[in-house]
N, C-alpha and C positions, 0 to 999 in steps of 0.2 A: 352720413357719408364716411366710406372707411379711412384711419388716417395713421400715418405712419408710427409705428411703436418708438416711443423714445422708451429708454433703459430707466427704469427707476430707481432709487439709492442701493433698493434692495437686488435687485438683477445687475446690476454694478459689483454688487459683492460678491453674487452669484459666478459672475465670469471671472472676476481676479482669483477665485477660490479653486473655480474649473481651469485655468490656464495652468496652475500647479498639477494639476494631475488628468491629462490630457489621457492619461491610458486607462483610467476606469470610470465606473459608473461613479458619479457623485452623488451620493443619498444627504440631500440639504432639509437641514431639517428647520419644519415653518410648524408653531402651534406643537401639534399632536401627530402630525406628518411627515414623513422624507418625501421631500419631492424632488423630483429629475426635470431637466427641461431642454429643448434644441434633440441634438442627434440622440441623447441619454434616454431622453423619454420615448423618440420613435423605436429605437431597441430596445428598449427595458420592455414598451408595452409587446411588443411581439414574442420576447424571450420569456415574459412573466406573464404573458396573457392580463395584460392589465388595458382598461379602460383608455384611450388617448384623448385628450382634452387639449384647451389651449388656454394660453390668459392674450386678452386682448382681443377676441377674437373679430372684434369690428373692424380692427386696423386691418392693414395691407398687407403685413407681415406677421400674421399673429405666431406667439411662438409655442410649440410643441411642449407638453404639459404630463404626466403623470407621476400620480403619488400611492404612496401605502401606510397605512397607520405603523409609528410608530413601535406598538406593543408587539407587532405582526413580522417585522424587520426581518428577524431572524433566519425564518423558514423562506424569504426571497433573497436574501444574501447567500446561505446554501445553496440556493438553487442557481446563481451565480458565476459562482465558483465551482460549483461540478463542473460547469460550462467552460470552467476556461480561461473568468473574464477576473478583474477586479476590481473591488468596493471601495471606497474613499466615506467615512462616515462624517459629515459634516454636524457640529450641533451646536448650539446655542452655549457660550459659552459665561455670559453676563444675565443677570436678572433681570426679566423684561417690565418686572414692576417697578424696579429702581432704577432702569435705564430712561434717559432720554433721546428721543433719535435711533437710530439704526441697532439694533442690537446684536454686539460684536458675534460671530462664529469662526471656530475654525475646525478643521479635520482634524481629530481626537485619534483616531485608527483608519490605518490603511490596509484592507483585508487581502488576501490573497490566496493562490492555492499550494502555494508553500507554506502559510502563515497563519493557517484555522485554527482557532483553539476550544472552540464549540467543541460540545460530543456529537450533534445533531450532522454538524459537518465534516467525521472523523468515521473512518472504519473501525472500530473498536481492536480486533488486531492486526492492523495495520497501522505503520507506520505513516507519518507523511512529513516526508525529507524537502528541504529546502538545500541544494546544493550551489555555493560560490566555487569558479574557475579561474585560475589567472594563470598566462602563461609567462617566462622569463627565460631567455638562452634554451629552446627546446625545451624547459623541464615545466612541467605542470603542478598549479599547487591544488591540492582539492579541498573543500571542508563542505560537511555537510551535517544540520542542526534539524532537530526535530523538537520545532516549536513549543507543542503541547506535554513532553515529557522532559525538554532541558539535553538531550544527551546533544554532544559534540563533537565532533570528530573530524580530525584532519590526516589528511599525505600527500605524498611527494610523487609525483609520477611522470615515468621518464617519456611515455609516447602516447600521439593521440589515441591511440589503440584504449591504451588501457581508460585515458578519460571515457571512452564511450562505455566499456565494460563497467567501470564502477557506477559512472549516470545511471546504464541501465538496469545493473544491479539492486542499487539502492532502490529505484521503480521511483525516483525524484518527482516531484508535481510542479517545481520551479525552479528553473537555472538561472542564477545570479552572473553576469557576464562582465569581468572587466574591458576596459579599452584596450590591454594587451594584446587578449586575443584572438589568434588569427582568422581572418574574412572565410580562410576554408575550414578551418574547426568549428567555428559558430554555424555554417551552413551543414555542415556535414552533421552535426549534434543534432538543428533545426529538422532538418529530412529523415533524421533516424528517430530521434523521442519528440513526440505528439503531445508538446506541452509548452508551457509559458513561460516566456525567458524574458528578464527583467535587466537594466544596466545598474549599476555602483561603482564607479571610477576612483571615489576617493577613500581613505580610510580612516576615522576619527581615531583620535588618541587621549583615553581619557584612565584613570585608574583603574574602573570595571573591566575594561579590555585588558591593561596590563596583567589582572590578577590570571582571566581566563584565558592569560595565551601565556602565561608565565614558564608551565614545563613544557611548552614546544620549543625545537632544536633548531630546527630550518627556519633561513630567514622568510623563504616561500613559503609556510606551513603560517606563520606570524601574519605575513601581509594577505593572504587569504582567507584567514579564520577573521581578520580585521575587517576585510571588505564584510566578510557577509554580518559579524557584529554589527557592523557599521549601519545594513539594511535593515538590521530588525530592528536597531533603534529608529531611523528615518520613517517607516512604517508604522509601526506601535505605538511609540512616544509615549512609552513608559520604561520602568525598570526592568533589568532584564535576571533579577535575583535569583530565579528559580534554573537559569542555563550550568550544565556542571563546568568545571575546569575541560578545556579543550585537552583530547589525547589524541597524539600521533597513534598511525598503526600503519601498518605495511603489509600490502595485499601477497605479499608473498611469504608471510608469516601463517597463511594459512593456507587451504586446499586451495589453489586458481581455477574457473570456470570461467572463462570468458561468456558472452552475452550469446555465443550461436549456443555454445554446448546447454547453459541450462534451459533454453529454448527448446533444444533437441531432446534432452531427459524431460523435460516436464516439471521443476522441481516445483514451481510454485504457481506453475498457470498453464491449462492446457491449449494444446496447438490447435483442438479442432474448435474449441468454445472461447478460448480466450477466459475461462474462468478458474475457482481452485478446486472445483471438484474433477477427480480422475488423478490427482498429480500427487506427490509422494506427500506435498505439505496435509492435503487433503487424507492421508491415510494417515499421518503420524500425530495428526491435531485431536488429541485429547484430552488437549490444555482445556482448564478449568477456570482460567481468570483471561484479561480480556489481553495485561502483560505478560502474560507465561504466550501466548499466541502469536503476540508480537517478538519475544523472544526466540521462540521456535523458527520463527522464519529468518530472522538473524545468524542462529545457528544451523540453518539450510544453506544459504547462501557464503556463508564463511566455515566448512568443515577445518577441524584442529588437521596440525601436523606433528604435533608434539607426541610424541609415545605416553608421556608422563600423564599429562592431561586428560587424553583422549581414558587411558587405563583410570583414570579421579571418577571420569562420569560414568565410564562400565561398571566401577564398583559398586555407586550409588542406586544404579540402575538396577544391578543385583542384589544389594541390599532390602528395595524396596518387591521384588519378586521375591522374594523369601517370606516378607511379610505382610501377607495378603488380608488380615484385616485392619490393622495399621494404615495402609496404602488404602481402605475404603474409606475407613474414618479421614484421613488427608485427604481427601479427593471429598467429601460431603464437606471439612473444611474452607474450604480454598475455594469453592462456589459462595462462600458468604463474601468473599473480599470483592471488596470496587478496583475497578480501576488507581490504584493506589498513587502510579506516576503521573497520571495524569490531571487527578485530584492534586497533587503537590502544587502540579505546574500552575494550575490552574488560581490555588491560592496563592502563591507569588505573583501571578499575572493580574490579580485584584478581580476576578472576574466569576468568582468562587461563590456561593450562599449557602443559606442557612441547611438545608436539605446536604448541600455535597460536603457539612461537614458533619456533619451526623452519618454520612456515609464512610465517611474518613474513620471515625467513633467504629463505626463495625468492623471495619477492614483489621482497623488495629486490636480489635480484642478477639480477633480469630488468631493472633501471630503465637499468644502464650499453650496455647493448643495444637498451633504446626508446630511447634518448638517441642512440645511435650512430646507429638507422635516420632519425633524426628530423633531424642535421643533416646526415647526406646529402641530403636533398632541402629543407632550408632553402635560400630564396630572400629569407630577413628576414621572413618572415609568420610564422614560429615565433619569434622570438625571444624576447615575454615567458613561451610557456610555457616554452622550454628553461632559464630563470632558477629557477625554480621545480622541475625536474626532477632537483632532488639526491638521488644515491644512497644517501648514510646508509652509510657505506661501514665508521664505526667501531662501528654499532649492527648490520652481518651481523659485523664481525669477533670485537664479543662473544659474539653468541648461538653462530659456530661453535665459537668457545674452549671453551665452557660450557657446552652442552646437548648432549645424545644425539641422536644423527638418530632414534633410535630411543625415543625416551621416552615413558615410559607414560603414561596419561591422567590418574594420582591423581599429586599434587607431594608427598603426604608418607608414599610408600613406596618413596624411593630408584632409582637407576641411574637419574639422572633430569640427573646432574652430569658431565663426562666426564673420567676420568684424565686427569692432568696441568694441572687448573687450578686444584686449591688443595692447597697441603703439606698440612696436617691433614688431611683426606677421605684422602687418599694412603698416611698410615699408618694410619690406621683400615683400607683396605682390603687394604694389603698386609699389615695384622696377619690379620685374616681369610682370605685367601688365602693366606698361610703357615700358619695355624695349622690349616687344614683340608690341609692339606700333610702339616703334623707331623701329625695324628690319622691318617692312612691310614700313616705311616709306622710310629706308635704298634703298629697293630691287627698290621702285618706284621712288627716284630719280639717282639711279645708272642703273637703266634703260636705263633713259630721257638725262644722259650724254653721255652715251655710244652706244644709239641707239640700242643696243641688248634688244628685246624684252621678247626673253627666258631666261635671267639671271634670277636669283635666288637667293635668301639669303637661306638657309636651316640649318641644326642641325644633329648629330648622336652622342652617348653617345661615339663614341673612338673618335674624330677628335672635337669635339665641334661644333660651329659656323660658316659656309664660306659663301664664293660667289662662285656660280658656273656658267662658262660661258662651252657651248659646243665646241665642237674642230672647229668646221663650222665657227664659230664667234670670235674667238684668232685675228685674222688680224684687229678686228675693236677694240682692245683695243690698250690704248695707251702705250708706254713702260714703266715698272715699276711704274704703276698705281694702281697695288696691288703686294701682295705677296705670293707665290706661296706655297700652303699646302697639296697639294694631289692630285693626276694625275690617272686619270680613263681613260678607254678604249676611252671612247668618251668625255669626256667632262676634265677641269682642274676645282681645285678647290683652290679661293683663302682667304687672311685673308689680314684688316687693321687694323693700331692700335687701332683705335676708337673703332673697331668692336672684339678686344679682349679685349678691356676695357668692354665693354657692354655684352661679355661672362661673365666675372670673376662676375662680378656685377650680373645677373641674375643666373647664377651657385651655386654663394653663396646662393644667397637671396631662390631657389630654397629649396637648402641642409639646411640650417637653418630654413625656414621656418616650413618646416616637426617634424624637430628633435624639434622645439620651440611648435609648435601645440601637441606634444606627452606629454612634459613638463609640456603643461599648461591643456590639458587634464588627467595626473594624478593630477593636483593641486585639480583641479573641483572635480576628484573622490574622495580625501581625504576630502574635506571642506565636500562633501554630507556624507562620513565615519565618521565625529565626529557629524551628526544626527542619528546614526544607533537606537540607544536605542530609540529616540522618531518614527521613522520610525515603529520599530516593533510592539511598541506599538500600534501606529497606524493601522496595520493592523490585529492585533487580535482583535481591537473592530470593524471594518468595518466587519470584517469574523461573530462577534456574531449579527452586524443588517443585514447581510446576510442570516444567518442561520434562524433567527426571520422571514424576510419577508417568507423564505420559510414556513415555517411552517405555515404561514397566507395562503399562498397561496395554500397549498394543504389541509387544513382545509375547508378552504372557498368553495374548484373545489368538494369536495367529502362529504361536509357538515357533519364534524365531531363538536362534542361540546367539550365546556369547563368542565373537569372533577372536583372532589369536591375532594381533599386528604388532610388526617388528619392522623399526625402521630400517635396520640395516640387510632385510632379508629380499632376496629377490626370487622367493617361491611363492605364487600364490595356488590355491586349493580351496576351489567351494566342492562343495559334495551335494548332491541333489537342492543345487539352486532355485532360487525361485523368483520371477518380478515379483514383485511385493502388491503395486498396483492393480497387474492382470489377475492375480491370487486374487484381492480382494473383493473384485469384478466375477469371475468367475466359479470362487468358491475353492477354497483348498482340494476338496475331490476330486472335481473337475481339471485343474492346473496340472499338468505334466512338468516335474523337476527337471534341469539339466545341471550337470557337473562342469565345470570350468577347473582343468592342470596345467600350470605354467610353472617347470621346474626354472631353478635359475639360470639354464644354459636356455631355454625357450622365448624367445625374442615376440615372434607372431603367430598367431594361430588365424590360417588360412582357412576361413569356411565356405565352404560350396553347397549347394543345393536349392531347389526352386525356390521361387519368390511363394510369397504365404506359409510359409513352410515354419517360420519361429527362428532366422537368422536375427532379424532386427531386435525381437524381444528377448532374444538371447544376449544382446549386444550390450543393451538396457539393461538386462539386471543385473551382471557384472555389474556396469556403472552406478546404479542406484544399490548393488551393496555395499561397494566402496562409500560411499557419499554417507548412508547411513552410519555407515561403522567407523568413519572417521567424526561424526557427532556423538558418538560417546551411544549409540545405539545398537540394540542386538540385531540380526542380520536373520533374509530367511534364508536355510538352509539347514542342513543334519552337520554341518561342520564347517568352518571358515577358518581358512589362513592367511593370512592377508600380509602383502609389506604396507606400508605408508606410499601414499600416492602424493606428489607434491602438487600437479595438476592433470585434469583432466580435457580431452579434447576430443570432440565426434564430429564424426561429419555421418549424419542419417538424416533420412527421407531428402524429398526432393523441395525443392525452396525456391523464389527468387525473391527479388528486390526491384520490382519496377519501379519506384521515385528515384532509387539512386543510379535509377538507369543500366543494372547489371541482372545479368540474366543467370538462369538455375545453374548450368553449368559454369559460371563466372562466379557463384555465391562457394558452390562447389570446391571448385580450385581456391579461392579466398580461404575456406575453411582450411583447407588442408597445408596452406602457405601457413597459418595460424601454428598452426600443429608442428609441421616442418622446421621451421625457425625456432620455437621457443622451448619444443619438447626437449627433458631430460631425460637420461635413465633409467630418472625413481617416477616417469609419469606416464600414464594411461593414455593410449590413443582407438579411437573407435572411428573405423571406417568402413562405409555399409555401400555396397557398390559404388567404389570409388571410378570416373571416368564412363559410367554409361549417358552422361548426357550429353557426347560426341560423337563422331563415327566409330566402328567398331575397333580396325587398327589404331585411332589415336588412341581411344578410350584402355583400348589394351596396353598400349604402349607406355600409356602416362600411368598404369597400374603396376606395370610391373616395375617400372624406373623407384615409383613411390617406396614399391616395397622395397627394392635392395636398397633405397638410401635407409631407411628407418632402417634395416636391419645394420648395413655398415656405420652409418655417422650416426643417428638419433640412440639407437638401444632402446628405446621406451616399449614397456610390455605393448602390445597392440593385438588387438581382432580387427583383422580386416575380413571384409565378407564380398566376393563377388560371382558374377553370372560367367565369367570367363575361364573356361574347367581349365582353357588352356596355361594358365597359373598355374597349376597345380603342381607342374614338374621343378619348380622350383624349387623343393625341397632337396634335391637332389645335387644342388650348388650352395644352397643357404643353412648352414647347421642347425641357425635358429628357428628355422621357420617349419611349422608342425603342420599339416593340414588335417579337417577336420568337416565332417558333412552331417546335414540332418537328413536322418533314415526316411525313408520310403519302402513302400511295399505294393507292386504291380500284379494283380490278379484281374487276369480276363480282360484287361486292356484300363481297367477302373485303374487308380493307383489314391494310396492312401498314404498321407504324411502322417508321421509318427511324431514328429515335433519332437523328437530325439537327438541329441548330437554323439555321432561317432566316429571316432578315431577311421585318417585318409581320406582321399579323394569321392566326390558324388561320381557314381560311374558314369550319369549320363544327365540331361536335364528334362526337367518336365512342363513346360514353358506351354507346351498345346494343352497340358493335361490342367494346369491352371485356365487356361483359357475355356477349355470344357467348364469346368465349375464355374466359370462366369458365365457359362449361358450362352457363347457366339456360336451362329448358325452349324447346324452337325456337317452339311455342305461344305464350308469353309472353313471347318478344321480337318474336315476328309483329305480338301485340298493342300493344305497347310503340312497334312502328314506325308502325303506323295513328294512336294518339295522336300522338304526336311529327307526322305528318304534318298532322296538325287542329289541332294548334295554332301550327305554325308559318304554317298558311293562318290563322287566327283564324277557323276554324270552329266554331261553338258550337251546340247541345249535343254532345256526343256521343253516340251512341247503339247499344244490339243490340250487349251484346259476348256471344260466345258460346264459353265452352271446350268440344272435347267435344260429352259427350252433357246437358251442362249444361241447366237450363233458360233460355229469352231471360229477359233483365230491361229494360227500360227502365229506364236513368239518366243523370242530367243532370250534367255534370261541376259541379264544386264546389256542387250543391245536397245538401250534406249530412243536411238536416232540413226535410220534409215537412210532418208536425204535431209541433208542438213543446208539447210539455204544462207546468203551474205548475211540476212540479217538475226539469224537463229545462232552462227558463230561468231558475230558481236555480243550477243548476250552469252555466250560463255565465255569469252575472253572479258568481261565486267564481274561474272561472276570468281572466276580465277584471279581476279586484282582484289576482292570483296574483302575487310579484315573484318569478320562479324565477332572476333574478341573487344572491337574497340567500338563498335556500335550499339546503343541502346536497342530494346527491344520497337521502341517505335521507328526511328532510324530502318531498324531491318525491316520491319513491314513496308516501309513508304518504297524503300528497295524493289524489296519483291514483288511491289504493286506495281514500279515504272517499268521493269523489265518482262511482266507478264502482258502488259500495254504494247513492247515491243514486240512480242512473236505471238 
């Protein structure tokens, strides 16, 4: 009969262990197993396709059950954490052969998706950021650590704006939230990034924190770099040796993008896949190590403003297109190196073996070789990274002393140390390998005494050591010639003294040996842990002459130039420009150049002409050649002049945001408030029909107002692009403002876009003729032209349209309502009160649903 589950000592522990960490999977580790149990295991087994079982299962309550081997963990923790969730690893923390009673466990590591340090569970170059928030008097502090490689990084920032741009920036996988902040910043963060947000209220203060928050300035930069210290200790409970010194930065110390515009350029993930192929990281990645990749996107996401700077990397850049087999040999280089930062981190983290430091051993004896190629073709534009470029020459000479080329993956089952680097391991193993010497010599002369040919010397881990003779052959030994240790079906098995001397001796030397190799392979890992700081160093200037080669090398493959930028110039001049991305898609032949002139008196350049035509990707590659050429990259074009852009702001294609409840034409206007407010003088604005997602007079209206303010208060260079030719006459009132159309060519009613820009106004639009090229009925563009041609005469009404075998109708253009009945102008008097700026897009459906219910 089934009968109620009482809690055993052990499922007692289970639940005090699980009440601590209520928000992830608990992996409790029983024998050889993690097991999960209650709500754990009915999701674990659904989300891991695992088996569901129960204990107890005769009681009333039996309770929910799966497990996974131990050795196997890894690749279902991964799978995890892609998801979203987080791991609590519980394990056995006392020896279960010297314990009595319950044997003690606690949570060793608390995994998460800010907190991976697998490679299994890491994008090779990608970053994976961990960011803490706290707010205080309006000002926001940020920091945000990347676990796996140690870097750190804190600011100051003054609105929520900017927290959400740098969250999104960063592409965060965990927000740390203190109790500060605000019920609408957490929800508004929550609805916008699609990720896992964690609390930490308080902040420890211990000296490891002091040292790593020593040169920050702010007291908000100090108390928020604390908080999230404070999680990775809470989590890990370990040392946290391998994180650098915390450094402030200030996002307006470099190019500003807020979160729509690089969404709108594409720089690191496209709009239609959500992936990096098609987007400029994907054209420029020709990084050869796994941190020159994750670099590059670094320097995507934060372009220089410094003149100084920006001209260091151009040099470099051109130094290495000069010298093109140099730059082969560096580039076949720089493929032998590992992941070098992450290997550091890794062995500060204790979680490092014998293989990732033999891989460490490679990485580091390719550096006296990039170093070699690097000042061959120094000219003094290398000279601060060649400072930095140390080989670690005494950290390969231990790991070859010390480690196997060949060692295993597990550090504490031996052959993991290499003959000849410590005396003791040495006679442990030449006791071993003599003594398995003596026992083959043992077997062949107790043979040749006994005449038994089938005897045997053998081994099994319960009995040790014997001689085994068969039962056939007992009558050919002599009596009490051995002694008697084990009796099998067929055969006896015996022991001599000598021969349990020779056990004990090789048993030990065995057991020691192992445990002495485990010893002296954590020694090794600690000697290479007190290089960590020159290690990292190391590998963030290997990752910038990565980044450089690449840049040479897709300059070179797609014959981009050297750009000319001045901060204090307000002319910019490309000359047969190019998208870089559309080039590389469609092939240099194929690509049609345009030129972009904006002297310094030139404020906006106004472009008019059909949709499909090459306004938007004209718009584009301005913008992505700036962004390039403010990375210290050559640009495509036959010629670039360029000022310094301090930020950049678009508003292109059409967008919404239905969770946060705002519609395309609301994401719209948001954008352009973005731009409106923040833009300077020295900053880029891209605006791609601005105001078509309202009626025509507002949409006009709110176009033309935009323009004269950018032109009177903003000054920021700007392309604005729209469908409303009637803009155009504005050049006539505004000094700054140039117009400017892509060509066309109409023969026989066909018309062909030239995907050409030219100086003034489009004379007319081609809106039906697009429409053709999509395919819609030649009927209902016939009809399409007839209007268009009545109202461009201001012929009114229209009249007798006929498809077909249709019936005629008389109607009168925009007389929509004939008789209008009580309840037909109730529903325009609701629609007339309607503010559909401050309704959600389901809001307005549910609207238009009650009111089409009424007439």
């Amino acid at each position: 009969m089934p009968q109620k589950t009482k809690n055993t000592p052990m499922m007692e522990q289970y639940l005090a262990i699980k009440d601590q960490y209520q928000d992830a999977f608990l992996f409790y580790r029983l024998g050889d197993f993690y097991e999960m149990f209650y709500e754990d295991a009915v999701n674990a087994s659904q989300l891991l396709e695992l088996t569901l079982t129960s204990r107890n299962r005769n009681a009333d309550d039996p309770i929910p059950m799966c497990g996974i081997p131990h050795h196997a963990a890894q690749g279902y923790i991964d799978t995890l954490i892609e998801k979203g969730y987080k791991v609590a690893i519980c394990e056995q923390v006392e020896d279960p052969k010297t314990t009595k009673g319950m044997v003690k466990r606690e949570v060793v590591q608390l995994i998460t998706p800010g907190t991976v340090m697998t490679s299994k569970g890491l994008d090779a170059k990608d970053n994976n950021y961990l960011t803490a928030i706290v707010e205080e008097n309006g000002s926001f502090g940020l920091a945000y650590v990347d676990l796996s490689t140690g870097e750190l990084k804190t600011a100051v920032l003054s609105d929520e704006d900017g927290v959400i741009n740098e969250a999104s920036a960063l592409q965060t996988k965990e927000i740390v939230l203190g109790s500060t902040l605000s019920e609408t910043l957490q929800q508004t963060l929550k609805s916008r990034l699609n990720i896992i947000f964690s609390e930490q209220n308080q902040a420890e203060e211990n000296a490891e924190f002091s040292f790593l928050t020593s040169e920050l300035t702010h007291p908000l930069e100090v108390e928020v770099t604390g908080k999230l210290l404070t999680y990775l200790t809470v989590t890990q409970k370990r040392g946290l040796a391998h994180i650098q010194k915390a450094v402030e930065y200030q996002p307006d110390h470099f190019l500003k993008m807020d979160h729509y515009s690089k969404f709108n350029l594409e720089l690191t993930q496209s709009i239609r896949t959500g992936l990096k192929k098609g987007t400029l990281l994907w054209l420029l990645d020709e990084t050869k190590t796994a941190m020159g990749g994750r670099l590059l996107k670094q320097w995507l996401d934060r372009p220089l403003i410094q003149e100084k700077q920006i001209q260091s990397r151009q040099e470099m850049v051109q130094s290495l297109l000069n010298a093109y087999f140099e730059r082969v040999d560096l580039q076949a280089t720089l493929t032998k190196v590992y992941d070098l930062e992450r290997l550091a981190g890794r062995v500060a983290f204790g979680n490092v073996n014998g293989r990732d430091l033999i891989q460490l051993k490679t990485s580091l004896e390719q550096v006296p070789l990039v170093r070699e190629l690097i000042v061959g073709i120094n000219q003094g534009e290398w000279n601060d990274l060649l400072l930095d470029l140390n080989p670690a020459e005494d950290v390969v000479e231990l790991i070859n002393q010390a480690i196997n080329e060949e060692a295993p993956l597990a550090i504490t089952e031996g052959n993991i140390i290499k003959d000849n680097y410590n005396e003791k391991l040495d006679e442990y193993r030449n006791a071993m390998r003599n003594g398995k010497q003596w026992l083959a010599e043992l077997e062949a002369k107790e043979r040749q005494e006994t005449g038994i040919k089938t005897l045997k010397v053998g081994f099994n881990r319960v009995f040790g050591y014997y001689i085994e003779v068969t039962k056939s052959n007992l009558a050919n030994l002599a009596e009490g010639k051995y002694e008697r240790k084990q009796t099998l079906a067929n055969a006896e098995r015996f022991i001599t003294p000598e021969l349990k001397e020779m056990e004990t001796l090789i048993l030990e030397a065995e057991e020691k040996s192992v445990d002495l190799e485990y010893q002296l392979f954590l020694e090794v890992r600690e000697q290479v842990k007190a290089n960590i700081e020159r290690l990292q160093k190391l590998a963030k200037t290997i990752s910038a002459v990565d980044v450089l080669q690449a840049f040479a090398t897709v300059s070179e493959r797609y014959q981009y130039v050297r750009p000319t930028l001045k901060s204090n110039s307000k002319e910019l001049h490309i000359v047969e420009g190019r998208h870089p991305v559309v080039e590389k898609v469609l092939g240099h032949q194929e690509y049609i150049p345009n030129s972009v002139h904006m002297s310094k008196e030139d404020i906006i350049l106004l472009i008019t002409g059909p949709n499909m035509s090459g306004k938007s990707t004209y718009m584009r590659q301005l913008a992505l050649t700036v962004v390039m050429a403010q990375i210290g990259c050559f640009v495509p074009a036959e010629s670039a002049e360029l000022p310094i852009f301090d930020q950049i702001f678009t508003r292109i294609g059409a967008s919404d945001d239905l969770i946060a409840g705002q519609s395309t034409f609301m994401v719209e206007m948001m954008e352009a408030n973005q731009a409106l407010r923040h833009a300077t003088p020295n900053s880029l604005i891209l605006f791609d029909e601005l105001g078509r997602g309202t009626a025509t007079y507002d949409g006009m209206a709110l176009a033309q107002a935009i323009i004269e303010y950018i032109h009177r208060e903003v000054k920021a260079k700007t392309l604005f692009s729209t469908h409303y030719h009637e803009l155009t006459v504005l050049d006539e009132n505004l000094s700054g403002l140039k117009n400017i159309h892509v060509g066309a060519v109409e023969k026989n009613g066909e018309v062909v876009f030239l995907h050409k820009m030219m100086e003034g106004p489009a004379d007319k639009s081609y809106g039906i003729h697009v429409a053709k090229i999509a395919g819609l009925p030649s009927v209902l563009l016939e009809r399409a032209a007839t209007i268009l041609s009545a109202l461009e005469s201001e012929e009114q009404p229209l009249k007798q349209v006929e498809y077909k075998d249709e019936i005629k109708e008389d109607t009168e253009q925009l007389s929509l309502f004939k008789e209008v009945s009580t309840d037909e102008l109730g529903v325009i008097d609701t629609l007339k009160k309607i503010n559909l700026l401050e309704m959600t897009p389901m809001d307005a459906l549910n609207k238009l649903h009650e009111l089409q219910k009424r007439i």
